[in-house]
Structures are given as C-alpha cells and as structure tokens.
C-alpha positions as CSV (number, residue, x, y, z in Angstrom):
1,X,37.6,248.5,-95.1
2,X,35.5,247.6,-98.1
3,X,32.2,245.4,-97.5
4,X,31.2,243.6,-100.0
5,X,26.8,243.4,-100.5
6,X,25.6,240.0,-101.4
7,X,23.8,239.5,-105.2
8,X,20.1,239.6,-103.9
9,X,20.5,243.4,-101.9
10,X,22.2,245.0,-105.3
11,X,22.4,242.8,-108.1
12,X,25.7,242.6,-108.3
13,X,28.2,239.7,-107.8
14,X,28.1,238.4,-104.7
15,X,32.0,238.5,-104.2
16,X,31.6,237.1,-100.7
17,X,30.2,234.0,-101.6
18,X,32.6,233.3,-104.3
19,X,35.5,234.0,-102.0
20,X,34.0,231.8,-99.5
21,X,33.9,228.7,-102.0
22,X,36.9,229.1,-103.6
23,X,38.9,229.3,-100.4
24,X,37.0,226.5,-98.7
25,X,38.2,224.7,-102.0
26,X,41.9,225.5,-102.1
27,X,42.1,225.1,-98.2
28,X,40.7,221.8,-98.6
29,X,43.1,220.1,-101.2
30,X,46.0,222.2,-99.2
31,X,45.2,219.7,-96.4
32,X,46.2,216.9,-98.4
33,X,49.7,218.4,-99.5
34,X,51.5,215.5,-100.1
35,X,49.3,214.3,-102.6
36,X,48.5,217.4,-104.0
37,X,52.0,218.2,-105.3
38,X,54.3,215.7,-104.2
39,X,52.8,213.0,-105.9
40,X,52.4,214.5,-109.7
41,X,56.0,215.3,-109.2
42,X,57.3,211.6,-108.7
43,X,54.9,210.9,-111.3
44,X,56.1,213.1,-114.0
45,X,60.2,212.5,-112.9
46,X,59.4,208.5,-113.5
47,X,58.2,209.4,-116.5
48,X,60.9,211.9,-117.6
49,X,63.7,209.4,-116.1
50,X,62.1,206.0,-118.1
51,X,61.5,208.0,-121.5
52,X,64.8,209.8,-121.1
53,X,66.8,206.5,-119.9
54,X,64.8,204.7,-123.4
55,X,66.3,207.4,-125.7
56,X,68.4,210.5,-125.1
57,X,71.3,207.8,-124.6
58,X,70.9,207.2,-128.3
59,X,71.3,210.8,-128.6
60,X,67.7,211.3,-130.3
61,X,66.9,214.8,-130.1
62,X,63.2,216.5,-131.8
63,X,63.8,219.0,-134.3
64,X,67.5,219.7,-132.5
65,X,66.1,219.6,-129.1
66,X,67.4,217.5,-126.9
67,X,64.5,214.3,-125.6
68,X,64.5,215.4,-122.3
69,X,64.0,218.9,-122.6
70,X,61.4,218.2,-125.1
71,X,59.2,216.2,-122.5
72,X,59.7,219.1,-120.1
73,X,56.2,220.9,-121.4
74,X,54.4,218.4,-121.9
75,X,54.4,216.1,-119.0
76,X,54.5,220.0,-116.8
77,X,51.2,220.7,-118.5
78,X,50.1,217.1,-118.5
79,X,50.5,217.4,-114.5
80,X,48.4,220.2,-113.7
81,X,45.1,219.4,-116.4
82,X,44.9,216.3,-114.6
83,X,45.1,218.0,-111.4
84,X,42.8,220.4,-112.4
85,X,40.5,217.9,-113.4
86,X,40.8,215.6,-110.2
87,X,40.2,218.6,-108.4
88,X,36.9,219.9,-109.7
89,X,35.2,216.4,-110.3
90,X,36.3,214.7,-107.0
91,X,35.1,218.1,-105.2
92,X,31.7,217.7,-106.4
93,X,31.1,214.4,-106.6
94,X,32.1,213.9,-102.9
95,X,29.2,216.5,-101.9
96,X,26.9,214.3,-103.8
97,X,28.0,211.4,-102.3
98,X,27.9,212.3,-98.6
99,X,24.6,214.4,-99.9
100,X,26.3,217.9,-98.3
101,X,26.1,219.6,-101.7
102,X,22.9,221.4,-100.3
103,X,25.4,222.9,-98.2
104,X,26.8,224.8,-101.1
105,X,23.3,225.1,-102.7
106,X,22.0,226.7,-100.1
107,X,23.5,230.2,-99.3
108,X,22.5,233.2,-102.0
109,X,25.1,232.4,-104.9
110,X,24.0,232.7,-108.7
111,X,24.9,229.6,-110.7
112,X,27.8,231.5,-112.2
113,X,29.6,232.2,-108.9
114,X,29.3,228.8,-108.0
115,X,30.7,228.0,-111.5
116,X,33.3,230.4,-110.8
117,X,34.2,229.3,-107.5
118,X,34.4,225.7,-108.1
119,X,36.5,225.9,-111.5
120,X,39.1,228.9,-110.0
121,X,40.3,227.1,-107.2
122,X,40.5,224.0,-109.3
123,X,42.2,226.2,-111.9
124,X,44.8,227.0,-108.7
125,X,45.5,223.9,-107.7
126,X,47.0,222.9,-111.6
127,X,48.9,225.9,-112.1
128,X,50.6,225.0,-108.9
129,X,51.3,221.8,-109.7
130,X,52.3,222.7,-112.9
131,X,54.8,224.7,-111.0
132,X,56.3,222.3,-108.6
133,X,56.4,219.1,-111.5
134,X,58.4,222.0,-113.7
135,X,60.6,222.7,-111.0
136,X,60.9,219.1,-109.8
137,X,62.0,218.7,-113.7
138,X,64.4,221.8,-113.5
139,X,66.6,219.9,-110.9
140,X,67.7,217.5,-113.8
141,X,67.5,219.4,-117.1
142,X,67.4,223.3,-118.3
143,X,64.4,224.5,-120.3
144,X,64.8,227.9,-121.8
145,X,61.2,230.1,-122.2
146,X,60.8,230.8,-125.8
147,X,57.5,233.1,-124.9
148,X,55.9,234.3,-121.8
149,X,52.7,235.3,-123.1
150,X,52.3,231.3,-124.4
151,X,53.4,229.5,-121.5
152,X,50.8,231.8,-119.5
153,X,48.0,231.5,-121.7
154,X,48.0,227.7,-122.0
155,X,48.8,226.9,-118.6
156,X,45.5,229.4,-117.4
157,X,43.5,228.3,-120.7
158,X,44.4,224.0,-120.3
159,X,43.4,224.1,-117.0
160,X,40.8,226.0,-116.6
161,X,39.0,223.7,-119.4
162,X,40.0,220.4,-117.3
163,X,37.9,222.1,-114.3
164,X,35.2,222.8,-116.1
165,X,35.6,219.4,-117.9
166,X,35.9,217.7,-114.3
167,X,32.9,220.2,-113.2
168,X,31.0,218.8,-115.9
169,X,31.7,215.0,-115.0
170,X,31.2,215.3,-111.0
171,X,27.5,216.7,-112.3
172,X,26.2,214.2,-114.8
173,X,28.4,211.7,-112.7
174,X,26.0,209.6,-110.5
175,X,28.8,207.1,-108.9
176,X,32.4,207.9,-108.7
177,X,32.7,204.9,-111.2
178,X,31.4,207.1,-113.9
179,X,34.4,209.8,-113.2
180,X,36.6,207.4,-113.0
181,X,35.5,206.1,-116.6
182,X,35.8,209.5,-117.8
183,X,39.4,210.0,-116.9
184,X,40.3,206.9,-118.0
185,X,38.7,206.4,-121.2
186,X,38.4,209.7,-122.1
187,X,40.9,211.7,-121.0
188,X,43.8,210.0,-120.6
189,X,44.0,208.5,-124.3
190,X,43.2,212.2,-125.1
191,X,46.0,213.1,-123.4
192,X,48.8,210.5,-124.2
193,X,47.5,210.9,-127.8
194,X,48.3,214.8,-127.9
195,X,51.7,214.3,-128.6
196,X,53.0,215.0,-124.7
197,X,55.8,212.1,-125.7
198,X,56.2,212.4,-129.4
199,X,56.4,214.9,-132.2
200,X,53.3,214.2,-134.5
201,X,55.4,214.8,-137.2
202,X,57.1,211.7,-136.6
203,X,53.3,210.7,-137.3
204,X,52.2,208.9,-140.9
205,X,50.4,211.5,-142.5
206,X,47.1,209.9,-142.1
207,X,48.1,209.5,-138.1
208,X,48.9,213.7,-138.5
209,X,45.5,214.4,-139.7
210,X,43.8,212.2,-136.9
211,X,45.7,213.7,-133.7
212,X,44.7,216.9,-135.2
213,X,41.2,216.2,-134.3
214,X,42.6,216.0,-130.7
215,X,42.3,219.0,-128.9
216,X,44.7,218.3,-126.2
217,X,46.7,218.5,-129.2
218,X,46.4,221.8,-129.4
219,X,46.8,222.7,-126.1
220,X,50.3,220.7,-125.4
221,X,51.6,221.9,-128.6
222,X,51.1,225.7,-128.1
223,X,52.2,225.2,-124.6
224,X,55.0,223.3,-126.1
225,X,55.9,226.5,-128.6
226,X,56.1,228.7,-125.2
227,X,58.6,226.8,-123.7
228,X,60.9,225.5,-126.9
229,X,59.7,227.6,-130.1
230,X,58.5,224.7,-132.1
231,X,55.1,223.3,-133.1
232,X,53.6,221.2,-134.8
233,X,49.8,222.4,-135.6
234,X,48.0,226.0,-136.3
235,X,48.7,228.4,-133.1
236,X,46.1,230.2,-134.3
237,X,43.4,227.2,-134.2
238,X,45.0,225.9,-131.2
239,X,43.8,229.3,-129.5
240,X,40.7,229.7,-131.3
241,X,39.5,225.7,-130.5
242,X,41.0,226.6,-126.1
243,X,38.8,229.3,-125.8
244,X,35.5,228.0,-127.5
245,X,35.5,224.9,-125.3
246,X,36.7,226.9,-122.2
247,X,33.3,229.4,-123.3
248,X,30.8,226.3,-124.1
249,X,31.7,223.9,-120.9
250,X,31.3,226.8,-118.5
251,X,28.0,227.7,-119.7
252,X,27.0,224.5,-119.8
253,X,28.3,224.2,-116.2
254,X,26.2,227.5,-115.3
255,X,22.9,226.1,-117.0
256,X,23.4,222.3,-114.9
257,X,23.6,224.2,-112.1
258,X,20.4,226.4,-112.9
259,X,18.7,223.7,-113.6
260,X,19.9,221.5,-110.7
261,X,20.5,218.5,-112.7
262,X,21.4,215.6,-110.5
263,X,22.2,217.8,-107.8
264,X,18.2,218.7,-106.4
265,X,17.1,215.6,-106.9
C-alpha cells in the first residue's frame, strides 16, 4: 500500500490533499447530475436542431461539409468551457459566500495544489460534458475524427483555461453578480464570436482580422481541424496563444491564493 507524506514532513507534493479537493469537487457537481450533463446536452441539441432547421435545408454546406456536422465541434467544445468555467467559479465563490473557504484554507496544501485541485476537477467535469453533448449530437449526425492528437489537446487545453479563467473570477469576484457579469459580458460574446456557428472566412476581411484577436478563436478552430480537417487561422499560433494563457492564469491563480486576496480578508 503506498502512503503518501504530506508537503510540510518532506517537501514534496502533498498528493493527499490534492486528491482530497479534487474528489470533494467532482463528487460535489456529480450530485447534481442532471444539470451537470443533461442540461448542456438539450442546450447544444436546440441549438444544433434551430441552426440546422435555418440552413442545411438549403443545402448550405462549409468548405463541402455539411452545416450540421460543421456545428458538431464547436457547440461540443462550446459545452464543456462553459462547464468548466461554471464549475470552478461557482465552486469558489460559494465558499466565499457561506464564508467555509477557511475550510479549504486551512489543512497543509501549497497554493499550487489548491490551484491544481480546484482547476482539475473542473477540467473533469468539461471534458465529460464535452463527451455526453458529442454523443447526444452523434444520435442525429456522423462526425468523422480527422486527428486524435487535436481533438485531445484542445479539449484538455480549452478547458483547463475556462477553470483557471472561472478560478480567477470566483477570486477577485466579491458577489456572484460580478461572475455572472463575467460570463455574460465577457465570455459569452467571446465565445459566439469565435466562429462556433460560422466560418470566419465567410467574414469581411476587416471582420477576419478582428476575430483573430479572439482567442476562443483559436481554440474552436483547432478543435474544429481535429474533428473535420479544416481551419481557418494559424494551428501553430492557436497552440502557442492556448498554452501561454493556460501558463499565465494559473500562476496568477497560484500567487491570489498566496497572497489571500479576497479570500483572508
């Protein structure tokens, strides 16, 4: 049987605790199944059956893809950021609010494992919803995978940066008003913008240049190129840009937490 030592005896991660957080986490939002996963799912298959009864009966296809395999990736991804980022901000901001998040404070964990903790199992709760909107979609339409390795990355990589996005928010977040602002001002047009609907190269140019300043963007359109093969921006940037934010949220996350910004006080 392997024991695990806590950080303070050797130094080392204290795998215990982060265990412990993420599986208080993922037990918690498992309690509340049906809006979990059922929900997104009749979300995402409205969506798919309005945009699909709106056009693929005029036959419109995207670069000889049929519409409604076209909206496959991006409403699957679309799904699980915002679950992702639902997860990790409401999470946190509920502690604050019923003033338990000394609680978590409390027991020997490093501001990184508490990062980790928090932003994994909210990381788990969008890939899984990702799962059951794609199969939900699967029922109605065939999607072919063009690559693996794509499809993986973006799915890990988009929502991994919504939980430490949503981490973020629940933190500077004083009233669940203010996360509520930032999802709907914020991220939403972000993500409607991104091209989850639309080809941006149905765009005017100067339209083109401005969603490439989005970077959900990025992320729907290399998640996009996993599924069906086809893009419309730089793979290469849309990588690059995923794992710089992913890198500069969580260490911001890390230093709130050392610092105990609106969660000591």
């Amino acid at each position: 049987m392997l024991i695990f030592e806590t950080r303070p005896r050797n130094g080392r991660w204290n795998m215990i605790g982060t265990w412990a957080l993420y599986r208080r986490e993922v037990l918690r939002f498992f309690k509340i199944a049906a809006q979990t996963f059922f929900a997104p799912v009749i979300t995402a298959l409205l969506f798919l059956a309005i945009f699909n009864l709106a056009f693929s009966g005029q036959g419109r296809s995207v670069d000889g893809i049929p519409f409604i395999q076209f909206l496959v990736p991006g409403l699957t991804l679309m799904a699980a950021m915002t679950a992702s980022f639902a997860n990790a901000s409401f999470s946190l901001m509920f502690e604050k609010m019923v003033e338990t998040i000394v609680d978590t404070l409390m027991p020997p964990m490093s501001p990184g494992e508490l990062t980790a903790g928090y932003v994994l199992a909210s990381t788990t709760r969008g890939l899984l919803v990702g799962i059951a909107v794609l199969i939900g979609m699967l029922i109605f339409t065939t999607v072919k995978i063009h690559s693996c390795t794509f499809v993986l990355f973006y799915a890990i990589a988009a929502s991994m940066l919504m939980s430490v996005l949503g981490l973020v928010t629940a933190i500077w977040a004083e009233k669940i008003d203010h996360v509520a602002s930032i999802n709907n001002f914020i991220i939403l047009p972000l993500t409607f913008l991104s091209g989850t609907f639309y080809s941006t190269q149905h765009l005017p140019e100067t339209f083109q240049k401005i969603a490439h300043f989005n970077p959900f963007f990025y992320v729907i359109d290399g998640f996009r190129y996993g599924f069906l093969g086809v893009h419309d921006g730089s793979l290469v940037t849309g990588i690059v840009l995923l794992t710089t934010l992913i890198v500069f949220f969580w260490f911001t996350c890390v230093q709130l937490f050392a610092s105990g910004y609106k969660l000591k006080s």
